[in-house]
N, C-alpha and C positions, 0 to 999 in steps of 0.2 A: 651672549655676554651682557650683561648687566652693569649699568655704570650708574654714579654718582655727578648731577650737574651741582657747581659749584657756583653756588647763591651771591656770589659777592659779583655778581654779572647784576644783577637785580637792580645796584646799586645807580648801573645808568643806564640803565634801563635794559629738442627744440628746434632745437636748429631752424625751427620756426620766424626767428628772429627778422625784422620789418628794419630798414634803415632808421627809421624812427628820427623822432625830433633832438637836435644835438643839443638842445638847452631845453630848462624847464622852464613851465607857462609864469606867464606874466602874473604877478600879484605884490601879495605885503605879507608882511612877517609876522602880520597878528596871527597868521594860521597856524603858526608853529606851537606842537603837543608840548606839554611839560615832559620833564624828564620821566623816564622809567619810575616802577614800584620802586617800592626801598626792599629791603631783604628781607628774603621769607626764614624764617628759621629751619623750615623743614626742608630737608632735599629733595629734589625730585630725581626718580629715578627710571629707570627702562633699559632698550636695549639699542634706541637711538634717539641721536640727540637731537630736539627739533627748536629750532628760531624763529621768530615771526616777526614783522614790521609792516603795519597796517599804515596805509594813507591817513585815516580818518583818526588816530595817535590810539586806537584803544587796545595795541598791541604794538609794544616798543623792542623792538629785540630782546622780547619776551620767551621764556625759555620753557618748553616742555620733554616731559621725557616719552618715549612711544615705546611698547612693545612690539615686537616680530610679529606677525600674521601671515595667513594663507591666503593668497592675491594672484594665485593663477591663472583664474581663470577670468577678472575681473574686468571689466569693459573698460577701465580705468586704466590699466596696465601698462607702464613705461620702462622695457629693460634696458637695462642697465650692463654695457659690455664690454666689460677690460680689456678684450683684446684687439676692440678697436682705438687706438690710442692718434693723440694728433700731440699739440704740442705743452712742454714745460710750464710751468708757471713760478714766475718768482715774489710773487706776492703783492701788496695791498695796501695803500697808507696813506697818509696825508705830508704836507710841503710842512719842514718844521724850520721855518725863517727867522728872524731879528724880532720880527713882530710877536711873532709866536712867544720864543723863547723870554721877552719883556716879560710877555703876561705871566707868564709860566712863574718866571724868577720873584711876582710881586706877590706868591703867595705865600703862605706858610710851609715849612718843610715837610709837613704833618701831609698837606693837601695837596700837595704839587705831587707829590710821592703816588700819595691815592690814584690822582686822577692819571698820570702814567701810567701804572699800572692796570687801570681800566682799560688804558686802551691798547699797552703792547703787551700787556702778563699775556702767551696762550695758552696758560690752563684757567687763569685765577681774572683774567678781562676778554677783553676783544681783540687779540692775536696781531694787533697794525703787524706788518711784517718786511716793512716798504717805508722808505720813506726819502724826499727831496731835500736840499738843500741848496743856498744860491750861492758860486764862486764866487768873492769878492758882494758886493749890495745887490738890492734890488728894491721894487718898490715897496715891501715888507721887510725893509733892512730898517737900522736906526741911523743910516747917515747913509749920501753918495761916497762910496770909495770902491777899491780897488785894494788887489793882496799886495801892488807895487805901482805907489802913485808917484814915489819918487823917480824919474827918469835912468833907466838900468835895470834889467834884468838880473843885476846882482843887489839889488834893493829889496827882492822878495821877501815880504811877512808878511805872516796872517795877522791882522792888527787886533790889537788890544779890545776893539767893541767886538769880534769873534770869542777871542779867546775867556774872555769875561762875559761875554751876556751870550755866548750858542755853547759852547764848548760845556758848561755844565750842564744845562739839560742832554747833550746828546750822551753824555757819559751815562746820567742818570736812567736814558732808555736803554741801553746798550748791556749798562748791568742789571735791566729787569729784562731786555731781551736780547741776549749776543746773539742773536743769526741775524739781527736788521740788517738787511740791506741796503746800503746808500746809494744816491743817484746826484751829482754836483751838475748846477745849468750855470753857465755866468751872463749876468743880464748885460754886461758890456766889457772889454778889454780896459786895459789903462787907457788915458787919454792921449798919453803922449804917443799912444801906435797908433791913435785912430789921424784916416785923412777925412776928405768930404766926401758923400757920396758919389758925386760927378768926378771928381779927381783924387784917388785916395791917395797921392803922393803929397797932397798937399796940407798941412795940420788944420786941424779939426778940435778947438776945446769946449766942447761941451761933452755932457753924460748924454743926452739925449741925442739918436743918431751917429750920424757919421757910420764911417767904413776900414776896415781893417788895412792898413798900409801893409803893401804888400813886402816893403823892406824889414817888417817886423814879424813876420811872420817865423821866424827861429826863436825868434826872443817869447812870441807869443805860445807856441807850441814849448819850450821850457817854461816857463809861469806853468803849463798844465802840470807838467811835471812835478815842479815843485810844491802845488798845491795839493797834487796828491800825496805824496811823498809824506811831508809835513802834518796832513790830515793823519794819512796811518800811523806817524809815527806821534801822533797824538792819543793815537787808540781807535781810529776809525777809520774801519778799512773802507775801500770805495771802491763800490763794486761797478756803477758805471757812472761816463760822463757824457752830457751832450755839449757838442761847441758853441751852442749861441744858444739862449731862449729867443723863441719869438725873432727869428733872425729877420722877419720881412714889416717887421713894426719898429716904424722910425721914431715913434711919439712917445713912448713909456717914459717917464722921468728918468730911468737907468737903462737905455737898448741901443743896439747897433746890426747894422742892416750890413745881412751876410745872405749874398742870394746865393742858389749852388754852387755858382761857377766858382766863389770864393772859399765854400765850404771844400770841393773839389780840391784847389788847390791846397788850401790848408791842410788836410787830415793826409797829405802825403809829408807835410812835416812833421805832424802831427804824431801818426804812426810808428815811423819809425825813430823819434825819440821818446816813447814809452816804450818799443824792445829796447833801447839802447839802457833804459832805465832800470831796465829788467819790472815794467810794470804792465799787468795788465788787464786793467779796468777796463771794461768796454766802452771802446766810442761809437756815439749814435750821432747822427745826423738827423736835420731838422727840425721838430721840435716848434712846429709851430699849425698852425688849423687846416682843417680835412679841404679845402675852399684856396688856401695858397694865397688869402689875403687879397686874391681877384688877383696878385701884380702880376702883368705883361712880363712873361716870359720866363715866368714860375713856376708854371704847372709841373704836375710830376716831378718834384723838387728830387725829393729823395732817389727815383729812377734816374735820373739825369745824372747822380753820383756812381750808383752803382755800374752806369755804363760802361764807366772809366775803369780799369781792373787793377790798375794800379793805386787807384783812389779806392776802389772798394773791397781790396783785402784789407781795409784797417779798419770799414768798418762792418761793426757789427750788425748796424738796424735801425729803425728810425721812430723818433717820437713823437706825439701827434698832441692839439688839443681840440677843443671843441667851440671854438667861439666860432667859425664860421665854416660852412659847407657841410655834410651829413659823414656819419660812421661809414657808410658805405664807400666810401673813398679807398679804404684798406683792403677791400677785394679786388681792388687795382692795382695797389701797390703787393699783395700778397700772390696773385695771380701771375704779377711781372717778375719778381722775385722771391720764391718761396724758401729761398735757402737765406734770408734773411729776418732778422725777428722787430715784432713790432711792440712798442708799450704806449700807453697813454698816459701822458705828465702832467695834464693840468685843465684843470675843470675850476668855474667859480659860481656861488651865489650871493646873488645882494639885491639893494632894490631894487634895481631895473627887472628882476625877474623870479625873485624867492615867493613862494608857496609851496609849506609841507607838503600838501597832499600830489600836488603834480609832481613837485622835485621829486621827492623821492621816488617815483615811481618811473617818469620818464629817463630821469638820469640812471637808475638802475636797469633799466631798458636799452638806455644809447651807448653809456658810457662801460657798465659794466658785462652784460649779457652781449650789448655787440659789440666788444673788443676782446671778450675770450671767445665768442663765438668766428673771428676772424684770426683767430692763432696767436690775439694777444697774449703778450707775459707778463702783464702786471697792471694796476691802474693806481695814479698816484693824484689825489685833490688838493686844493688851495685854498688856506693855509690851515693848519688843527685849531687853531685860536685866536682869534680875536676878541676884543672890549665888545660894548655894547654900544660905541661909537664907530665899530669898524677900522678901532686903532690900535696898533700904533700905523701909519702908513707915512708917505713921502709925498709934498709936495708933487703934482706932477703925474702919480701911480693913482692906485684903484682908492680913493677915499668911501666909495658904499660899496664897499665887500663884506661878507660875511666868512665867520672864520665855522669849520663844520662845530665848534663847539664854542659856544661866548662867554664870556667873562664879566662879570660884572664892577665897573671901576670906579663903584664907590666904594666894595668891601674887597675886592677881586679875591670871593669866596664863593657867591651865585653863580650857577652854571646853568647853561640852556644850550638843549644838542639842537643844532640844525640837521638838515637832508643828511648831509654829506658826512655825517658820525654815523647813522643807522646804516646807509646805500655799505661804507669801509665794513663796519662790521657785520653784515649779512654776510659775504665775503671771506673776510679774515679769520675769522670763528671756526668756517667750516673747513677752506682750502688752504691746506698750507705750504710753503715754500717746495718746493720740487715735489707738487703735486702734478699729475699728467692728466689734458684733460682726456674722456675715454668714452664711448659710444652710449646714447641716450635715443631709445626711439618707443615707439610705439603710438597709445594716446595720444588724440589732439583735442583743442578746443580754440577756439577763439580768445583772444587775449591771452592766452597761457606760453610761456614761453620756460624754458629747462635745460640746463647741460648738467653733465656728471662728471667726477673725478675721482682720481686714486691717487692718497696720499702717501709719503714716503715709509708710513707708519703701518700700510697696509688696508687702514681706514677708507670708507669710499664717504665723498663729497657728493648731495646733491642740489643744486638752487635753483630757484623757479619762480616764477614771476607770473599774478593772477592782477592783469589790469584791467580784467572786466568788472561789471558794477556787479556781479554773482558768484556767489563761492565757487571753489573749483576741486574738485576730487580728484588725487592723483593716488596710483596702487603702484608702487616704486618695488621692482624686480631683480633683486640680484641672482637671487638663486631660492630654489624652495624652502630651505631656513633662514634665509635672508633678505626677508620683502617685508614694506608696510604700505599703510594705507593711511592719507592724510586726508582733510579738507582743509582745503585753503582759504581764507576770508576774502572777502572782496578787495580789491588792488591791495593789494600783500605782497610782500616777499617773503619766501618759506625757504630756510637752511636747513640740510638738514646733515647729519656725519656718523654713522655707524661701522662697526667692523672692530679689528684690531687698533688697539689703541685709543678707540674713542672715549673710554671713560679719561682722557685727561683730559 
C-alpha cells in the first residue's frame, strides 16, 4: 500500500537495551539545531513511513518515504512478531502547566493554533497523545494556590487563573485531538490539611513541605473528587491521577512529603470515594525517582503499597521520574508486581545539563526505549514551553529549566525545539494509543537498540536507536511482502510505521 506523508510535518521539523544514564550529559544550549526544513511542496511517498533525528541536527524528524523490499535473507534482518505481544501503550507527551499555557496564550491565534497542531494533529503533526497536568499549582503555575484555599471542603473551585489561562489551551488540544489523554499530579494539598512532618496533627502554613494530617484525609480524598468531576465536566476527561508529585521532596516551592505509609493509608480513602463517585480515573502511586531520593526507609516505595491488598486494589500502578537512580529500578518493581502498570511522568532539561546531541540520544535511550522496554505505558516530559528565560516559573521551583520547545519573549513568535520535542515525537508519529508492544529479534550490533509495535489501525510501529558514531543497517521483517531495509545515521533515532492505515 502506498501512501502520502503529509509535509506540513516539515514545518518543525532490542531488547538490547543497557540501564543507561537517567539524564543527559552535562553541557550549554549553544548545541542546540535550528528548527526543521520548512515545507517541501512535493510529497513524498512509499509504502513506509520513515523519521529520523540525528544528534548532530542534520536530520530533524525528517520524513522519508521507503518502499517494500526483499530482506530475507539479509544479515541485517530483525523480525518482527505479532504474536508475541507484552504490554499496551497509552501514549506520549509533554506536562501542559500555567507556564506552558502563559506562553501559549501570548501568541497570536493564527500561531498558537499552528503550533498545536504540530504537535497533537496525528495525521497533519506529531501525534502528543499524552499529556500532564498539575492539580491546584506548581512550580510552573502562575501563583501558589490550591482548588480550596479557603478552609472546607465545601469551598471547592477550580479558580479563575485555571479557568482563564489553562482551560483554553486544553480545549484548543482536545479539539485538534479528542483521544488526549490526561494525567492530574498535585504538587501539594490545601494548607489547611497540611501538619509538620514530625507531627502532622499539628498545623503546618507553608506551600513548601509539610505532611498530610491524617484528620483530613476524607476531605482530601473528596477535593479528588471533585477535581475531577469539575475537570470532566469542563470537557476534560481524566484518564488518571497520581496522589502526590514528588511525594519524598520537601523543598519544591509547592510539595508535601507523603512517604508510603501515608500514601497506603490514603488511597484506601481515596479509592473508595471515586466508586462512590461512580469515577474511574486511575490512581497511581508514587511518582517520584528510580533512587527513592536515598530517604531511609523509602525504598521500594510503590511495593510497600501493593503489599497491603486493601490499599492495592485502588491502585492501578506507579509513576517514576528520572532525576535520580537508573531506569533499571522498574525490573524490580515489574518483577515484584507484574499485574501492575508502570508510566514515566516527568523528565527535565536546563543548564545544569542540556546538550542536543547527548540529550536527545541518551534520554531516548533511558527514558523512552527503557520504559517501554520494561512494560511501560507511556512517557510524559516537562513542560512543552517555555520563554527564552526558562519562564514563566515560581519563586522557589526550577528557574533554569527548559521547556521541550522555547519561546521567544520579545516577539513570543520565535520558536526553537529542544531534545525533548524530537525524543515525544520519534514516538508519537509512529505508536499510537492502544498500540501493543510485539516481538522484535534477530540482528544486533553495538549501540543499536529497537522494539516493535501494532497499532490499533493494524499498522506496525518500529523504533530504534543507532548511538554508535557509525551508520547502522537494519532489514526490518514482517512478512515476505512486508519488509524493508534502512540505514541508519550515526546516533539517530529512526521511526518508522507501515501496514494498514499508515498513509494517515
Amino acid at each position: 500500500m502506498k501512501f502520502t506523508i503529509n509535509n506540513n510535518l516539515r514545518l518543525l521539523t532490542c531488547p538490547l537495551l543497557l540501564a543507561g544514564a537517567v539524564c543527559c550529559s552535562s553541557g550549554n544550549d549553544g548545541d542546540t539545531p535550528a528548527p526543521g526544513p520548512g515545507p517541501d511542496p512535493s510529497p513524498v511517498t512509499g509504502d513506509v513511513l520513515a523519521y529520523v533525528t540525528s544528534a548532530d541536527g542534520n536530520r530533524l524528524f525528517t520524513e522519508e518515504g521507503l518502499d517494500y523490499s526483499k530482506v530475507s535473507m539479509s544479515p541485517y534482518r530483525v523480525t518482527i512478531d505479532p504474536s508475541t505481544t507484552y504490554q499496551t501503550v497509552d501514549g506520549f507527551g509533554p506536562a501542559i502547566t500555567g507556564a506552558t499555557c502563559y506562553n501559549l496564550l501570548q501568541m497570536s491565534q493564527a500561531d498558537r493554533t499552528a503550533i498545536l497542531r504540530k504537535c497533537f494533529d496525528p495525521e497533519t503533526g506529531a501525534g502528543f497523545s499524552f499529556i500532564r497536568v498539575h492539580i491546584g499549582g506548581s512550580d510552573f503555575s502562575m501563583d501558589e494556590y490550591t482548588c480550596c484555599d479557603r478552609e472546607g471542603i465545601e469551598f471547592f473551585a477550580i479558580p479563575a487563573v485555571e479557568k482563564d489561562g489553562i482551560f483554553p489551551v486544553l480545549k484548543e488540544i482536545l479539539e485538534i485531538n479528542p483521544e488526549i489523554r490526561i494525567m492530574g499530579s498535585p504538587w501539594s494539598c490545601p494548607k489547611w490539611m497540611k501538619g509538620t512532618v514530625a507531627d502532622p496533627s499539628k498545623p503546618y502554613d507553608s506551600w513548601t513541605g509539610g505532611r498530610l494530617n491524617p484528620a483530613y484525609y476524607d476531605d482530601y480524598a473528596e477535593y479528588f473528587v471533585q477535581w475531577v468531576t469539575e475537570m470532566e465536566e469542563n470537557g476534560f476527561p481524566i484518564y488518571a491521577i497520581t496522589m502526590q508529585n514528588e511525594p519524598l521532596n520537601k523543598g519544591n516551592s509547592m510539595s508535601l512529603y507523603m512517604p508510603w505509609e501515608d500514601q497506603l493509608a490514603f488511597v484506601k480513602k481515596l479509592g473508595p470515594a471515586f466508586r462512590k463517585a461512580g469515577i474511574d480515573t486511575k490512581i497511581l502511586c508514587y511518582d517520584h525517582n528510580y533512587n527513592y531520593d536515598n530517604v531511609a526507609g523509602q525504598q521500594n516505595y510503590p511495593l510497600n503499597i501493593y503489599a497491603d491488598a486493601d490499599a492495592a486494589q485502588w491502585v492501578d500502578g506507579s509513576a517514576w521520574h528520572n532525576y535520580g537512580g537508573s531506569v533499571s529500578e522498574l525490573d524490580n518493581i515489574r518483577a515484584a508486581a507484574p499485574d501492575k502498570t508502570i508510566y514515566f511522568t516527568e523528565a527535565s532539561i536546563g543548564t545544569w545539563n542540556y546538550n542536543f546531541e547527548s540529550c536527545v540520544i541518551d534520554d531516548f535511550e533511558s527514558i523512552f526505549l527503557g520504559t517501554l522496554s520494561r512494560y511501560g505505558k507511556g512517557v510524559l516530559l516537562w513542560n512543552l514551553m517555555l520563554d527564552d528565560k526558562g519562564a514563566p516559573n515560581r519563586p522557589g521551583g526550577c528557574t533554569t529549566c527548559y521547556g521541550a520547545i522555547e519561546i521567544s519573549s520579545s516577539d513570543y513568535k520565535t520558536l526553537k525545539y529542544n531534545s525533548h520535542y524530537y525524543d515525544l515525537a520519534q514516538c508519537a508519529k509512529v505508536i499510537r494509543p492502544g498500540a501493543v508492544r510485539i516481538g522484535a529479534s534477530g540482528y544486533t550490533a553495538s549501540g543499536l537498540t529497537y522494539l516493535a509495535f501494532r497499532n490499533p489501525d493494524g499498522s506496525k510501529a518500529f523504533v530504534a536507536l543507532n548511538r554508535s558514531a557509525g551508520e547502522q543497517t537494519v532489514a526490518v521483517y514482517e512478512n515476505a511482502d512486508r519488509s524493508f531495509k534502512y540505514t541508519i545515521p550515526a546516533k539517530s533515532i529512526a521511526s518508522f510505521r507501515w501496514g494498514a492505515g499508515a498513509e494517515n
